[in-house]
Each structure stands twice: as C-alpha cells, then as structure tokens.
C-alpha positions in Angstrom: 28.5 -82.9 -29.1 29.0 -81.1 -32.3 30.4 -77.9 -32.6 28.4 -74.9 -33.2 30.4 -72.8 -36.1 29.1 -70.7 -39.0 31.3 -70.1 -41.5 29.6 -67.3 -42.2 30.2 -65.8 -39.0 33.6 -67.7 -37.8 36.0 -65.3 -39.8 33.9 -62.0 -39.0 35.7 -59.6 -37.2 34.7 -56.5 -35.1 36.6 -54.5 -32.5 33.5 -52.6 -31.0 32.7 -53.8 -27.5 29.5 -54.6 -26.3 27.5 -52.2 -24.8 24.8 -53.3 -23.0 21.8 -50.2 -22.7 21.7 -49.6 -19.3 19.9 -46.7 -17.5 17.5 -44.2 -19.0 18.0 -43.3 -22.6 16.0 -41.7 -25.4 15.6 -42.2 -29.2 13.4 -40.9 -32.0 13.3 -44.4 -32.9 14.3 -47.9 -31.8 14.6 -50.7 -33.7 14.8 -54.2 -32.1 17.0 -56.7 -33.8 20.1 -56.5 -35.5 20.5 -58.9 -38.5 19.9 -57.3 -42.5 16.4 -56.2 -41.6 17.5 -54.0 -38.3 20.7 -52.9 -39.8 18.8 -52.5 -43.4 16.2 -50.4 -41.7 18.7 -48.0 -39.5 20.4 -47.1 -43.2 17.2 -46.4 -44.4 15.9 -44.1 -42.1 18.8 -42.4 -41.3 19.2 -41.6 -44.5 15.6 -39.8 -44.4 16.4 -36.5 -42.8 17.6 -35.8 -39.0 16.1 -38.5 -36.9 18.1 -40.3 -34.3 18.3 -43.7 -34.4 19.2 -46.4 -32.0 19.6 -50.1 -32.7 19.6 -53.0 -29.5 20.5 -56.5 -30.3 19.9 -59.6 -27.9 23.5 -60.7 -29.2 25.7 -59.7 -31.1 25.2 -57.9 -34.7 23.9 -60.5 -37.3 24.5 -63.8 -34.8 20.7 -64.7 -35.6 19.6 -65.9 -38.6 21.4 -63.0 -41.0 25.1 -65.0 -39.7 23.6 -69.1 -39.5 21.8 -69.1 -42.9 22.5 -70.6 -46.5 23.4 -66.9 -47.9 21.2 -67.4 -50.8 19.6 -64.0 -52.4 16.6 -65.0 -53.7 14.0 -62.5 -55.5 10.8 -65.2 -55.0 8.7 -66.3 -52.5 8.5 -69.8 -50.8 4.9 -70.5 -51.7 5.3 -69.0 -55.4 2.7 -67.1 -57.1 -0.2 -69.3 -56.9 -0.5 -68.9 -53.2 0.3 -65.3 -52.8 -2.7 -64.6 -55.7 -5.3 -67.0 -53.6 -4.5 -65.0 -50.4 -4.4 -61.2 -51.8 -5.3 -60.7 -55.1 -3.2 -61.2 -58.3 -2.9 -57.6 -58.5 -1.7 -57.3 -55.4 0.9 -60.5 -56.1 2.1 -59.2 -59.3 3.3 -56.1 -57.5 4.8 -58.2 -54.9 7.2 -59.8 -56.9 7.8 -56.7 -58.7 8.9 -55.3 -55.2 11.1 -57.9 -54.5 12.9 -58.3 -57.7 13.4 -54.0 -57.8 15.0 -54.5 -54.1 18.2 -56.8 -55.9 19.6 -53.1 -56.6 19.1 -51.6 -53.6 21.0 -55.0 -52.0 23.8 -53.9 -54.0 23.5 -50.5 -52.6 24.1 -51.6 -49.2 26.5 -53.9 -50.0 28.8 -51.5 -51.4 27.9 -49.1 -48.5 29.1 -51.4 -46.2 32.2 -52.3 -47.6 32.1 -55.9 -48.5 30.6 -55.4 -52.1 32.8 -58.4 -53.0 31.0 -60.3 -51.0 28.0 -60.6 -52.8 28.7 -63.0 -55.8 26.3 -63.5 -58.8 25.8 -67.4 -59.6 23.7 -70.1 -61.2 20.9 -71.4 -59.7 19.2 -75.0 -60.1 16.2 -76.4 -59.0 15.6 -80.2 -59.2 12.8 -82.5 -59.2 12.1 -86.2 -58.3 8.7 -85.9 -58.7 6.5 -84.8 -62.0 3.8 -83.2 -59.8 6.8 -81.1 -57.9 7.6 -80.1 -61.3 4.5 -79.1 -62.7 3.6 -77.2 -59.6 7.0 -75.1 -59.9 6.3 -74.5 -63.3 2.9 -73.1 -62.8 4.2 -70.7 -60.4 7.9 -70.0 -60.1 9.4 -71.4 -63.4 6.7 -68.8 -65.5 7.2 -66.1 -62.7 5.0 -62.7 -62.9 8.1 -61.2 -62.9 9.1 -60.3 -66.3 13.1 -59.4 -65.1 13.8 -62.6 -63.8 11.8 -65.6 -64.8 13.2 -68.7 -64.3 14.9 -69.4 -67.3 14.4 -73.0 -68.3 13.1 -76.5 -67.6 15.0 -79.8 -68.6 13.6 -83.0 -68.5 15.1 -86.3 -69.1 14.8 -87.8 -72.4 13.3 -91.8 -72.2 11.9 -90.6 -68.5 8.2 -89.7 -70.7 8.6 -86.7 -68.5 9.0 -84.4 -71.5 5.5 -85.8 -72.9 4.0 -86.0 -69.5 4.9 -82.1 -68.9 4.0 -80.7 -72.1 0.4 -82.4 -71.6 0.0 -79.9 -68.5 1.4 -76.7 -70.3 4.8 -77.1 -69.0 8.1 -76.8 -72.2 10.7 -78.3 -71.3 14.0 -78.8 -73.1 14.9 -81.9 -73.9 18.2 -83.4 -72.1 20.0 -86.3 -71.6 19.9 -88.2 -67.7 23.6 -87.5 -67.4 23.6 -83.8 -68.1 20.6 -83.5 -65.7 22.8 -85.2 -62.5 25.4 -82.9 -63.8 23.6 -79.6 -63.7 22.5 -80.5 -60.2 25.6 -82.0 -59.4 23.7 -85.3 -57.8 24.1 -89.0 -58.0 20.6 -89.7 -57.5 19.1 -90.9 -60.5 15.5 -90.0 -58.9 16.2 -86.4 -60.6 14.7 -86.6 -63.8 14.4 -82.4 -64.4 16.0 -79.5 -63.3 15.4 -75.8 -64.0 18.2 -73.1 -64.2 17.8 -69.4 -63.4 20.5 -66.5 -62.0 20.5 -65.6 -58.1 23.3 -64.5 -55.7 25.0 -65.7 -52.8 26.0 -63.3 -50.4 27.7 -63.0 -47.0 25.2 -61.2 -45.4 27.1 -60.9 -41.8 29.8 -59.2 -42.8 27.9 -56.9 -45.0 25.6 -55.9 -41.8 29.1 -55.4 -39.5 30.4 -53.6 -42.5 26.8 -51.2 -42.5 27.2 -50.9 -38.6 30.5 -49.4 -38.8 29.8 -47.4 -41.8 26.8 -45.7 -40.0 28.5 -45.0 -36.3 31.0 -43.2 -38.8 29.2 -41.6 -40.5 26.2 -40.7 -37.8 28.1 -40.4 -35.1 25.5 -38.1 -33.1 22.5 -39.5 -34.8 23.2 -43.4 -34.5 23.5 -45.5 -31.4 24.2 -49.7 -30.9 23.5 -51.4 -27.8 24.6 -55.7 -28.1 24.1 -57.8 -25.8 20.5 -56.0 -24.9 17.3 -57.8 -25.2 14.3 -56.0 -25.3 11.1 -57.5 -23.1 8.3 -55.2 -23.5 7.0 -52.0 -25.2 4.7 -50.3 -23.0 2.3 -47.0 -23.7 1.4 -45.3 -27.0 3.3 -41.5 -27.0 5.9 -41.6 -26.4 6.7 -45.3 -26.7 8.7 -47.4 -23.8 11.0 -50.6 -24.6 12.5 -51.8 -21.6 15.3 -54.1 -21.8 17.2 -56.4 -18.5 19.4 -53.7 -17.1 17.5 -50.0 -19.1 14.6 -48.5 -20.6 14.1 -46.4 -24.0 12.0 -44.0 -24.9 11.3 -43.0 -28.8 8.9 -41.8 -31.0 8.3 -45.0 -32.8 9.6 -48.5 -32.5 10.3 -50.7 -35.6 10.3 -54.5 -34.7 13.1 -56.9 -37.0 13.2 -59.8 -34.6 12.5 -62.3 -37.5 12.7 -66.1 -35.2 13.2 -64.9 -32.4 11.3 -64.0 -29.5 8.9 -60.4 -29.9 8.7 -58.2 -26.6 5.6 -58.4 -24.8 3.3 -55.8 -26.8 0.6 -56.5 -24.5 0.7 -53.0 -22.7 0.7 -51.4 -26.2 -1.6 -50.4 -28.6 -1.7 -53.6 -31.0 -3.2 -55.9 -33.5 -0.5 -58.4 -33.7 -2.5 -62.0 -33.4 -0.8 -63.9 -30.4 -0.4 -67.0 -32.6 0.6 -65.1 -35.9 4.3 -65.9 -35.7 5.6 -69.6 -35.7 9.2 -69.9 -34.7 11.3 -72.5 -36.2 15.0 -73.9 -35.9 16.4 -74.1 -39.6 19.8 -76.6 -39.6 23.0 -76.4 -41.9 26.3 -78.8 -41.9 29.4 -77.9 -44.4 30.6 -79.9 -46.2 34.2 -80.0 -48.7 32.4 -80.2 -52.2 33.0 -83.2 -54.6 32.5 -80.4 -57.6 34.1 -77.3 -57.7 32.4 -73.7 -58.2 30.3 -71.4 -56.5 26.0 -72.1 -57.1 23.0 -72.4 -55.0 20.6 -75.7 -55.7 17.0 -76.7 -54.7 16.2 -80.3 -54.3 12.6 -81.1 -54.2 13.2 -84.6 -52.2 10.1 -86.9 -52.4 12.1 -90.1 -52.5 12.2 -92.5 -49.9 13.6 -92.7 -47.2 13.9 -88.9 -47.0 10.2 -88.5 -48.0 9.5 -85.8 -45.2 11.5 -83.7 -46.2 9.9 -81.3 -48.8 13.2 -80.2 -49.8 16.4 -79.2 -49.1 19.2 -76.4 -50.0 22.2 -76.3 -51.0 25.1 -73.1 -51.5 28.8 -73.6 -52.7 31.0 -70.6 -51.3 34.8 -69.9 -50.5 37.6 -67.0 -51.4 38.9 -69.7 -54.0 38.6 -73.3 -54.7 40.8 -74.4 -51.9 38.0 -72.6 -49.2 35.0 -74.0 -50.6 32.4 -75.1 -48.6 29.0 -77.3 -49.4 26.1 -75.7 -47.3 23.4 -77.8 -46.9 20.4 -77.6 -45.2 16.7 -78.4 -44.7 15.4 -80.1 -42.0 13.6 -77.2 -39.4 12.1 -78.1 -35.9 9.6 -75.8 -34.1 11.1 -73.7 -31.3 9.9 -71.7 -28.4 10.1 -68.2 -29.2 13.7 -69.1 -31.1 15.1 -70.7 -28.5 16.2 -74.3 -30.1 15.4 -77.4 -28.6 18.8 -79.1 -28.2 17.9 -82.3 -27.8 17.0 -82.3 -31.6 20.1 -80.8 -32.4 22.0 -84.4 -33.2 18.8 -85.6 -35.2 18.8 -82.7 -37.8 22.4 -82.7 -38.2 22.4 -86.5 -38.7 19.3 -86.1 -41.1 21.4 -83.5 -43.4 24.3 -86.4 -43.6 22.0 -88.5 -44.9 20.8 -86.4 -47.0 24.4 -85.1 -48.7 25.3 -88.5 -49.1 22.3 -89.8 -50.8 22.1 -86.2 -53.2 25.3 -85.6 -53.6 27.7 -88.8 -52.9 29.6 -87.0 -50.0 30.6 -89.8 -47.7 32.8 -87.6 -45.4 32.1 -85.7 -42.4 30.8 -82.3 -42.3 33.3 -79.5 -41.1 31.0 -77.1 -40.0 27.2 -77.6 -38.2 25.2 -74.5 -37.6 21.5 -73.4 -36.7 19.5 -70.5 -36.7 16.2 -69.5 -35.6 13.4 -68.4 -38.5 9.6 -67.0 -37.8 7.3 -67.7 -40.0 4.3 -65.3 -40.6 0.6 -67.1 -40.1 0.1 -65.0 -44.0 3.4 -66.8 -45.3 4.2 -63.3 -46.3 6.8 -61.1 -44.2 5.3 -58.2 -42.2 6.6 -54.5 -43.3 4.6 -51.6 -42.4 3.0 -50.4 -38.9 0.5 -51.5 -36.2 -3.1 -50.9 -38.1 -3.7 -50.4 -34.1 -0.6 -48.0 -33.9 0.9 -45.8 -36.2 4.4 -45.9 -33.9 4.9 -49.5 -33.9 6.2 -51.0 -37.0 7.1 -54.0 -37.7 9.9 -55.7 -40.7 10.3 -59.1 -39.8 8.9 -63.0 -40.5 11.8 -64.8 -42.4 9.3 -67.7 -44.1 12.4 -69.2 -45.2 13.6 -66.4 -47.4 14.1 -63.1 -46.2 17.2 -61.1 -47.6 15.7 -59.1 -50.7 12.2 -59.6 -48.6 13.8 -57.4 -45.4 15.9 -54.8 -47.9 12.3 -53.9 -48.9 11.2 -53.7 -46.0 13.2 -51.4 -44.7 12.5 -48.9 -47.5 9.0 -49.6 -47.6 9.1 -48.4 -43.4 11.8 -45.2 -44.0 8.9 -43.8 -46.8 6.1 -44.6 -45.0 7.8 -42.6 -41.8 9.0 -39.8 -44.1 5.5 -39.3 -44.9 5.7 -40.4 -48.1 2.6 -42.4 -49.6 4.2 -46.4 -50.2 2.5 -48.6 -53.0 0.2 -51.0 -52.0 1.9 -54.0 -50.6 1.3 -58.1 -49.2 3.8 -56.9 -46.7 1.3 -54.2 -45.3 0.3 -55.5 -41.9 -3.4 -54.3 -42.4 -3.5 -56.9 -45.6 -2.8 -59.5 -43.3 -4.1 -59.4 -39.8 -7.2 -58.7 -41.7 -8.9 -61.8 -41.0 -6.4 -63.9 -39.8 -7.5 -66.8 -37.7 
C-alpha cells in the first residue's frame, strides 16, 4: 500500500482545533467548502461591508483538491478558446479570458494577505507535442490566446522533423530549433517531442496560502467570521431564510454559497434549484513525486499520443522546493471517475503505477517516487466553472467545478459572488450559472 502524502500539505501547520458545528447556529451567509474557492470567497465578502460569515469544511482546511493538486496557476482554460466560443459566443469568451487573466493580481492580493506571499513563485512554462494535429490545435486556440496580456509566447519546432513546413501550411509560425534544444526545454528523453511552446505562469502553494487567509480572517473578524472542520454539510432545505444541516447541527443564513468543487454537493432537493442532477462529474486526479534529474523550478504540459501511453491525452508536470536540495518532480495525469469524490481505491495502485511509467518514459526517472497523492476534481457538464447564483434562487450561489484548472478560475469567482451580493451589477460572464443550465442536457 502506498502512502498517501502531499507535499503540499505534509509540512502545513495549524494549531486551531477542530470544531465540529454542533447545535443551532446562525449566519448571514454560509459557505460550504474550504479549499481557495471557500476561503477565497469568505475574504471577499467579508471585505464587503458588515455581513457575518461562517465557513464549514468536511475536513480540514484545503485537504481537498486546493492541498493534493500540481500547484500550477494557470490564466487559461482546459478546452481553449475554440470551445468556449462554440458554447457562448466569442464575445462572451473573449471576456472570459480577460476575467481570468485580470484575477492573476488579485491572487497576489490574497497571497500576501495570507502571509505566504513567498509562496507563490513566477516560472516558465512549456507545453510539448508528439503529435502535429495536438500542435496545430493548441496553436489555434491557446498558443494565439484572446488574451492580449499573456499569449503564449512561442512555438518551436524541430528542424529536419518537416514540422516547421507542415505547421506553417495551417497558419501556425513556429521558430525554428534544433531536436536537442527541444528535449531540453521540456526536459524529456523522448524523441517523440518534436515542438514545444514557452509562456510565463506561476506555481503556488495554494494550502498554506488558504491556512494563512484562515487565520488572517479569525484575526482580523473575530465577531464577524466563524470556521467549523470536520463538518460536512448534507442538505439545504427552504428558501428564506436558508437551512444547511450538517451530522451533529444545523445553520441558518441569508444565503448559502456552494465551493465544494469534486466533492459531494448537499442534497438541494428541498430547495429552490436549477442545478441539473447529472451537471457535475466527479473525478479522482493522481500525482507521484519524484527527485528531478534537472534542477529548477517550471511547470510542463505533455500532450502524450505515443504508444503505449496513447490514452492518456496528457499529463503535467511542476518542479517545486525551498532550494535545490528540496525539489520535488510532480507529475500527474491519469483521473478515474468517482462517486461524489469519494475515490475508488482499488484503482489507486493502477494510476500511481501508470504515472511511473509515464516519468520514466518522459523524463528518464528510473527511481521510485517519494510522494503519491490524490485529490478529487468536478467537472461542470459546460466545461466552464459555475460562479454566480441559483437562476431558481437568488440565495443560493454557487463557485465551484474544478475542470482541471481552477485556482485563478475560483479567485474570480469569489469576486464575481461578493459584487453580485453587494448589489453591485457584475459583467457578463461563462461562469454565470443562467449561461449554462440554459439548455443543458
């Protein structure tokens, strides 16, 4: 059996003890979930005039996907732009990249609220290819992003691979560049790499900044902000006031913001609500650690369509540590559907041994990994996450659906939900539930 440890999460420290919500209590609002969109969305609107707020957490603050992730900060969206213009517009799309990549800043902001500003590092990213179509695609969409403020920088192709030709024929300019330096920029051995692009992203340990934001906030909102761990909330009953009740108590509040991402919702049944039953698909995402054969901190992207890894669509990668001595090799990939984010152990050994594979093929590392962690990840039906209220009900909101990258994408969405409940009129948005239960079937 193979141990389950985070790094992100194995040197994080806290001396608050758990406090189950037991009994009757009562909230303006209550937000369900703490990783960086709960925590993200408790500084937001507590920062928006004199509302109390009260946070419960199923575990412990950022144990979910926020502390078993890759830590990667990326302002883009899994299915580029291509997809999010088919579903909602280009207008729509354009601003929705411009949303994201304007929520890098505020990340900072709440970084250096919670402390742990040096724990958000800015780094080079690479993407690479092993398959001409894979590149084409990603030029068409991410490598000539909407987003004027960070495009994706540039795209090299191996010279004698007739990839530079082949590219240029389908409106693709890439540079140029020898085999060698390609493997190098990527930092593989696998010669099935024949182009890479090159852009600027962060890596950040996002669990420590959301214990750092906790703390900060019971400081600082001592009467205003409450924490219950170790409470899992089942059901939201009624309209107004809203009801959560959780094992062992039950809340009252105003409104109710919802930042579960993979894990299980509470039953919204005896609620006002348009939330399609089958709209959120809950997967297991894997990591193993790994000591890296190349030194210095980056985040890579390897579109994998090379046999015998050919269903994997791709995999990740993030090098992180205090100094060269702690680095570690994330890598990751392989995800496997779970029930409401409960994993399915028994597939536990066959991800983990998949990601072996796949770090010794990639990147020529023949030892064992030090670390192997998991965490759960929904995915919206839209592909888009969900940031805004219930059209059904203006009390229930909702900030959550990870699709695989969620940081930047829940920071928004925690400002988009504190404007919208100040009253204040919030741009048009993909993340506006009413754009995408619209429809949905």
């Amino acid at each position: 059996m193979r141990e389950h440890r985070s790094p992100w999460l194995e040197g994080l420290k806290s001396g608050r003890v758990v406090n189950p919500l037991e009994g009757q209590k009562h909230a303006d609002v209550v937000i369900v979930g703490g990783g960086i969109a709960g925590v993200s969305t408790a500084f937001e609107l507590l920062g928006h005039g004199e509302m109390t707020v009260m946070l419960i957490e199923a575990d412990r603050i950022a144990h979910g996907a926020s502390g078993n992730g890759s830590g990667q900060v990326t302002p883009s969206f899994e299915g580029g732009f291509s997809s999010l213009a088919e579903r909602f517009g280009p207008d729509l799309a354009k601003a929705a990249f411009r949303q994201i990549v304007s929520s890098k800043r505020r990340f900072g902001d709440v970084a250096r609220v919670s402390g742990f500003r040096d724990q958000v590092h800015q780094v080079r990213a690479y993407i690479g290819f092993s398959s001409i179509d894979t590149a084409e695609a990603l030029g068409r969409s991410s490598l000539r992003s909407v987003s004027d403020k960070q495009p994706l920088t540039n795209i090299y192709a191996a010279t004698g691979s007739g990839w530079n030709c082949d590219l240029k024929g389908r409106g693709i300019q890439p540079i140029p560049t020898p085999p060698g330096k390609i493997l190098k920029m990527l930092g593989t051995q696998d010669d099935n790499y024949r182009a890479a692009a090159v852009t600027r992203t962060s890596i950040a340990n996002v669990a420590s900044i959301c214990e750092g934001m906790v703390q900060r906030m019971l400081n600082t909102y001592p009467e205003r902000f409450t924490i219950h761990e170790g409470t899992r909330a089942l059901s939201v009953h009624s309209d107004r006031p809203l009801s959560i009740r959780c094992e062992k108590g039950e809340v009252e509040c105003k409104r109710a913001v919802i930042c579960t991402n993979g894990y299980r919702l509470p039953d919204l049944s005896d609620t006002s609500n348009s939330f399609p039953d089958d709209f959120l698909h809950c997967v297991t995402g894997y990591m193993n650690g790994y000591r890296p054969l190349q030194k210095g901190e980056k985040v890579g992207l390897f579109f994998h369509e090379v046999e015998p890894s050919a269903d994997e669509p791709y995999i990740f990668s993030t090098t992180w540590g205090a100094d060269h001595r702690d680095e570690i090799l994330m890598v990751g990939g392989p995800q496997y559907t779970c029930d409401g984010g409960v994993r399915r152990a028994s597939e536990d050994e066959r991800a983990h041994s998949r990601i072996d594979h796949l770090a010794s093929e990639i990147f020529g590392i023949k030892e064992k990994a030090v670390a192997y962690w998991d965490g759960p990840m929904g995915y919206t039906g839209s592909g888009v996450r969900l940031a805004g209220p219930d059209p059904k009900n203006p009390d229930l909101f909702y900030n959550l659906g990870c699709n695989g990258i969620g940081i930047l994408h829940s920071v928004y969405g925690a400002h988009r939900i504190a404007d919208l409940m100040a009253g204040k009129k919030a741009e048009d948005s993909v993340f506006d539930p009413i754009h995408q239960f619209d429809g949905y079937d």
